[in-house]
N, C-alpha and C positions, 0 to 999 in steps of 0.2 A: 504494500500500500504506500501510498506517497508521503503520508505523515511519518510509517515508520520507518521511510529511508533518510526523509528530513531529520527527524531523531538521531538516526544514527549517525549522522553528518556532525549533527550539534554535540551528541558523544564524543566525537571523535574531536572535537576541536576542543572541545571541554577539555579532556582529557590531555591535549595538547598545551594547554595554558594554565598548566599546573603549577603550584609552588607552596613553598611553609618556611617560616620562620624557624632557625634554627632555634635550638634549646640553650645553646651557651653563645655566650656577647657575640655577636657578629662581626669580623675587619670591619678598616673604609673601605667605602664605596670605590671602585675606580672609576676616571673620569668616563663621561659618554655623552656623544652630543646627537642632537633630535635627530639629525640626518640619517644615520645608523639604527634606528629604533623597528624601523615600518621592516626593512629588509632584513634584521638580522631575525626579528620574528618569523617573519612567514618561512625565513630558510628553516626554522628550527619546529616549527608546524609543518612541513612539509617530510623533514624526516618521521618527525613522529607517525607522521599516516602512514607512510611507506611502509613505517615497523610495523605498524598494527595491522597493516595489510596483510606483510610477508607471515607476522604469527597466528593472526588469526584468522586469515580468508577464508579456508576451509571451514571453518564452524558450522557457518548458516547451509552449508550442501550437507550437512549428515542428515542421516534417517531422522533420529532423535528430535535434532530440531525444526524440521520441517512438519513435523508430523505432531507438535507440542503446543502446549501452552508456554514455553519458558520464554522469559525475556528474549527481546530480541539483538542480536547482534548485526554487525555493519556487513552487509553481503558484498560491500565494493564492488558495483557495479556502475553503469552509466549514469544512472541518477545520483549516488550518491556521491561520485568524481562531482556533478553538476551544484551539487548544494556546498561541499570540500571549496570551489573554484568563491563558490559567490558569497561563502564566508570572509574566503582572503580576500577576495575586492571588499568587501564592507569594512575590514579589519585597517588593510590599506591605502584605501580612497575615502572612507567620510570619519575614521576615528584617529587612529596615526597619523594625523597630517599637518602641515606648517601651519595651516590657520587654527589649530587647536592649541598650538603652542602659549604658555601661558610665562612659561619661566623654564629658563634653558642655565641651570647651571653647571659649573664644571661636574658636579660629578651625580648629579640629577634632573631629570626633565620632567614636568608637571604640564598634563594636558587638562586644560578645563572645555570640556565636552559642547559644541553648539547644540542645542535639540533640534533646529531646523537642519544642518548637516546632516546629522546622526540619523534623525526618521527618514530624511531623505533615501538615507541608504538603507534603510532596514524595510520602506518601501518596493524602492528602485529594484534592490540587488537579492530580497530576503520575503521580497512581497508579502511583508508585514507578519510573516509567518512566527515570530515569536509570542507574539499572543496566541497562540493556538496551546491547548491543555487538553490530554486525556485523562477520562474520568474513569480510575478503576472503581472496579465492582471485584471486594474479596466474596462475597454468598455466589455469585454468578464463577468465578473462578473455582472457588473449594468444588461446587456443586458439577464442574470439567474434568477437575480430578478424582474425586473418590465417587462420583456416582449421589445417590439419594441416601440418607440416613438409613442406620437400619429402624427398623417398626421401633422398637422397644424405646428409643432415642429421640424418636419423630414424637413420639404419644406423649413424653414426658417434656418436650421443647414445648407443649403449649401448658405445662404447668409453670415454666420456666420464667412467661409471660408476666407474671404476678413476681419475679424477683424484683427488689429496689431499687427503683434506676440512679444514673447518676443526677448530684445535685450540681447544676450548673455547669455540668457538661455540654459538649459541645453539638447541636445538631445539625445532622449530616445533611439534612436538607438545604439547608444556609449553605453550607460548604459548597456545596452544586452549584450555589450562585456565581461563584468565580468563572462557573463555562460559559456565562453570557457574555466575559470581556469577550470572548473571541467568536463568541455565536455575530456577535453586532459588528466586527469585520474591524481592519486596522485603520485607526485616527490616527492624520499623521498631526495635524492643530492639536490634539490633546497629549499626544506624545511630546510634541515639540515643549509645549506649556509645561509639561511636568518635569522634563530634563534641565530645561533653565533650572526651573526652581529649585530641583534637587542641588540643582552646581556637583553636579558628577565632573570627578576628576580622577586622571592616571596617574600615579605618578613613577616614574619610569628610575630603574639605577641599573646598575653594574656590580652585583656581588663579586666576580673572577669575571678572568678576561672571555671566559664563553658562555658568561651565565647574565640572560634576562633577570631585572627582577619587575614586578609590575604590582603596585598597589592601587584597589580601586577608593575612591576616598569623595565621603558624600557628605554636602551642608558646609556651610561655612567655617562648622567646625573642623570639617576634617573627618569624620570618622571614619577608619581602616575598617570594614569586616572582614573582606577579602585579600589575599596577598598571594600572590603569583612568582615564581619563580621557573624559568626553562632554560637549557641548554641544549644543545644536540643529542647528549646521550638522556639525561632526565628531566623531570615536571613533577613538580610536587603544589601542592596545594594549603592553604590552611585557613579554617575561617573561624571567627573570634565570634562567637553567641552574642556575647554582651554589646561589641562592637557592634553586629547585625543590630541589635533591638532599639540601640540608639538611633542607630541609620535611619530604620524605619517609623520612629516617633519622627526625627525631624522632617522624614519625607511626607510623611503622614500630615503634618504640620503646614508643608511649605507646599504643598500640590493641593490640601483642602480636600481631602480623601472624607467619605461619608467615615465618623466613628463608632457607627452603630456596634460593630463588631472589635472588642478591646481587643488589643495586645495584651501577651501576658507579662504579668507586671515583672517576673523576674526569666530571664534567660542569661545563663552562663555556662562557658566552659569553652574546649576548642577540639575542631576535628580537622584530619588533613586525608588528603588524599595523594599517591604517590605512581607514578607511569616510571618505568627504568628500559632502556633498548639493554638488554642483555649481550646479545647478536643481533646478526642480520633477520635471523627469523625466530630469537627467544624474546619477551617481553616478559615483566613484572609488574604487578599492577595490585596496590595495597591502601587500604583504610585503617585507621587509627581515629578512635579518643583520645585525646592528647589528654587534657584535661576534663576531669568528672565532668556531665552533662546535669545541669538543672532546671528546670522549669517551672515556673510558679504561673498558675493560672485562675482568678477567682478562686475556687474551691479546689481546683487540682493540681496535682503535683505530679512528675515524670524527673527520676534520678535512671542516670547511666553511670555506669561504672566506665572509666578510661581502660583503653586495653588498645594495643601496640605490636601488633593489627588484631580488629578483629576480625577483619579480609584480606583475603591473601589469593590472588589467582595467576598461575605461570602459564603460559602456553609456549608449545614451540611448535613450530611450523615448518620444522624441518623433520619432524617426526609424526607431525600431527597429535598432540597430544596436551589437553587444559586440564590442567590440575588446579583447585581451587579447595581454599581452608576457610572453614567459619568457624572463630571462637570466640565468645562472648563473656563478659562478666554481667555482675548483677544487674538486672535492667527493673525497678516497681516505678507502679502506675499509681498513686494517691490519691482518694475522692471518698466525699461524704456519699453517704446512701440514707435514704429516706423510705417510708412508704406512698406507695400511691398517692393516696389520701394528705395536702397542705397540712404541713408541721411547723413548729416551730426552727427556727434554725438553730436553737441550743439542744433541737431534742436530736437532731440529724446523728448521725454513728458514724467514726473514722472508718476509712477501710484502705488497702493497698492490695494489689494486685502484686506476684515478684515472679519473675524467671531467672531464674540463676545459674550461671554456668555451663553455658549451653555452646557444641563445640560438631562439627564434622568436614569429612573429606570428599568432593565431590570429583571425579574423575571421568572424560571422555575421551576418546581417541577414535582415528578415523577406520581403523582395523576393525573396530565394536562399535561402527556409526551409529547404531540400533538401538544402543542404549549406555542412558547416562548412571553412574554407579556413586550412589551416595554409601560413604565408609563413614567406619566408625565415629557414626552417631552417640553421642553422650552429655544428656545431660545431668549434668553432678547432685544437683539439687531439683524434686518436684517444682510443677508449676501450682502457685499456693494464691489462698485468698486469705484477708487476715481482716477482722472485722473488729476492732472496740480490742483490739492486744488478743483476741484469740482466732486461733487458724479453721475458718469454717471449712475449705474447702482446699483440698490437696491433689492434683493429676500427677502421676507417676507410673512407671512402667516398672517390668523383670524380664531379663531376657532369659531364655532356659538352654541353658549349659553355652552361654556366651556373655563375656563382660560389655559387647558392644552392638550396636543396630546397624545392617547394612539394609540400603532400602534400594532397588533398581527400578530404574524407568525404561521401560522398554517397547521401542516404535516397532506395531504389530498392525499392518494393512491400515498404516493412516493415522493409528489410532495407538494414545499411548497408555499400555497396562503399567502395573504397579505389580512388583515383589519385594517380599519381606524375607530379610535372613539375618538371623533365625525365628525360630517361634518366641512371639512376642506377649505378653499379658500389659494392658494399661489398665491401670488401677484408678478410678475414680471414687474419693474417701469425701462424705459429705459429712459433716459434724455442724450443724447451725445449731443444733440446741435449744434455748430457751429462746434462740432469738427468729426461733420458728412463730412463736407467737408475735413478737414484735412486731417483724416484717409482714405477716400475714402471708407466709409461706406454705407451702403442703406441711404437712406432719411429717411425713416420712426422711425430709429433710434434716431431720433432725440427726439422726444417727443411722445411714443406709452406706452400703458400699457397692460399686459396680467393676468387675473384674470381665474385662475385654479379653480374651484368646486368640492371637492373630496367626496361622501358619498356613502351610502350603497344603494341609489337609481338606480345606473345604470352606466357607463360609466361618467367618467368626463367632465365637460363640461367647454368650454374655451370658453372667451368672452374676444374680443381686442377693444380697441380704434377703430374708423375708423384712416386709416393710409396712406400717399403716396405708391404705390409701395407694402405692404405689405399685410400680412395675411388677410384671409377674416375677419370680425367682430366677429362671431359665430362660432363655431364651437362643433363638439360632436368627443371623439375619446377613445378607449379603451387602456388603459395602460396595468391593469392586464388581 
């Protein structure tokens, strides 16, 4: 489709204009003057696709991914040479250029952004295509992969209804609203209006003699969220939360953006992202929490734990071969729970949602195009709910006679099945207790447990507790 080649274009150059802030004091700057800025970039954008070409081209022609829901990757073909081309003219022609020149000193260049320039080019060369958003759907996705609930699962999701929703969380129907910037097509007069205002600026250095650095820098203050760094061989990335949140109260401020919808009042921490050409046809490519992730929002909260990387994906392209690592640390979600029924806000109950330590290898090659092999699956700690300091609700698995989950995806006539190795049990432990009457919950939530059986004998089998009011004991029901 055309959006997902355009995507993978704006990937590719994303990924290209990568950079981060060291961790210990940085040298001076060496000198650099504007002239040098437009050319040494694009030469250094131009490698990096090459590399991403040479490593990853083959991806998108395996079985697996053709035949999948998985993200998509850049198939380097004609269209996407064509959006690659019209990125570096826009980069080239309406942003890097002498009339953006603001202050050209020896050993830094600060470009303050025209909006009428700028749209021009994001018109002209990008036919306004940055406003364009897809709107996932995870129920439409889950329901690609695993098929229809089993019965036993479906019957109790409408008791589930009656759980406590969040207090001042966020709805997702609002959120949808963001697809009308781009349903109503690109303004280039309201673009221009809001770039003045913002006073977006680059500011350009020289960390070594072959290294880009590029800082984006918004409002009269200044604020940095972004920072960029590239050379020929790497692009690393970093972006500052707190810095971001600033950016966007003063853009919010300075463009007179509707504030129906807050910001949340705290966002801190710092994540980077990192591109490395290994070889001609090896590439690296990694994410990191730099520092702890916090979010404060009316009533809820979102703590990440820093972790160095918690992505990790190699490919080579001389073997055909993407290996990718995910390892995670503590990730909880914070928010009051209420019942249905208008309460007082003193009477509302803490609660956090936590996933902890959660880690696997994912591996594809073009020899086994057919399918993708997720390894040792582990997460260290249950997925838990904890309501008022006690843990209502705990997911958790056992694997039988293996310390670890291997899970394959495998392209069968178009269509991709799912295996599990080895045999699997997830354990779902409900404990609500007294606060079964509070919430105005089933009974049987009170004290029930559901043990899932996952193998290659047959449909999954479910075994519950006996329970008040609930699910039968036994049960058999087909996922895949």
């Amino acid at each position: 489709m055309k959006r997902r080649h355009w995507i993978a274009g704006l990937v590719a150059i994303a990924i290209s204009l990568l950079v981060a802030c060291p961790d210990e004091p940085a040298p001076e700057n060496l000198p650099i003057e504007a002239d040098e800025v437009s050319e040494r970039l694009e030469e250094d954008l131009r490698e990096h696709r090459a590399a991403a070409e040479a490593s990853m081209g083959w991806i998108a022609e395996t079985r697996i991914w053709q035949s999948s829901e998985l993200p998509a990757v850049d198939a380097f073909d004609d269209e996407s040479e064509r959006d690659f081309e019209a990125w570096m003219s826009f980069l080239t022609n309406y942003v890097f250029i002498d009339e953006h020149v603001e202050e050209d000193a020896a050993r830094s260049v600060i470009y303050l952004l025209d909006g009428e320039r700028v749209c021009e080019g994001l018109d002209v060369e990008l036919e306004g295509r940055i406003s364009d958003f897809i709107v996932f759907n995870p129920v439409d996705m889950t329901t690609d992969l695993v098929g229809e609930a089993p019965t036993e699962i479906a019957e109790a999701a409408g008791e589930f209804e009656r759980l406590p929703t969040l207090a001042g969380g966020p709805n997702i129907d609002e959120m949808n609203d963001i697809n009308q910037f781009a349903a109503d097509g690109f303004d280039r007069e309201r673009c221009q209006e809001n770039i003045d205002a913002a006073q977006v600026r680059l500011r350009v250095t020289a960390p070594s003699a072959a290294t880009l650095g590029i800082a984006l820098q918004i409002d009269e203050e200044r604020y940095e969220p972004i920072a960029f760094r590239i050379s020929p061989e790497t692009s690393l990335t970093e972006i500052d939360l707190e810095e971001s949140l600033q950016s966007l109260q003063a853009v919010r401020q300075a463009v007179d953006l509707d504030d129906s919808t807050d910001l949340p009042e705290v966002i801190e921490g710092r994540v980077r992202s990192s591109f490395e050409i290994e070889a001609d046809a090896r590439t690296l490519q990694q994410m990191s929490v730099v520092d702890d992730i916090r979010i404060e929002s009316d009533n809820t909260t979102l703590n990440i734990e820093s972790a160095d990387p918690f992505f990790e994906r190699r490919v080579n392209g001389d073997i055909e071969e993407l290996v990718t690592t995910i390892d995670i640390g503590r990730i909880a979600l914070g928010f009051p729970i209420e019942e249905r029924e208008e309460v007082d806000e003193d009477q509302r109950l803490d609660s956090e949602l936590i996933v902890d330590s959660f880690s696997l290898i994912a591996t594809l090659t073009a020899e086994d195009d057919d399918e993708l092999l997720l390894s040792n699956i582990r997460p260290e700690q249950p997925l838990s709910w904890v309501i008022d300091g006690e843990t209502v609700f705990e997911l958790s698995w056992s694997l039988i006679d293996e310390d670890a989950l291997d899970l394959v995806l495998r392209a069968e006539n178009d269509v991709t099945g799912v295996e599990l190795v080895p045999a699997v049990e997830l354990i779902l432990d409900f404990q609500f207790g007294d606060l079964t009457e509070r919430l105005d919950l089933p009974a049987w939530l009170a004290d029930h447990t559901w043990v899932i059986r996952i193998d290659d004998a047959g449909a999954p089998v479910i075994e519950a507790d006996s329970v008040i009011d609930g699910p039968d004991s036994t049960d058999e029901a087909g996922i895949f």
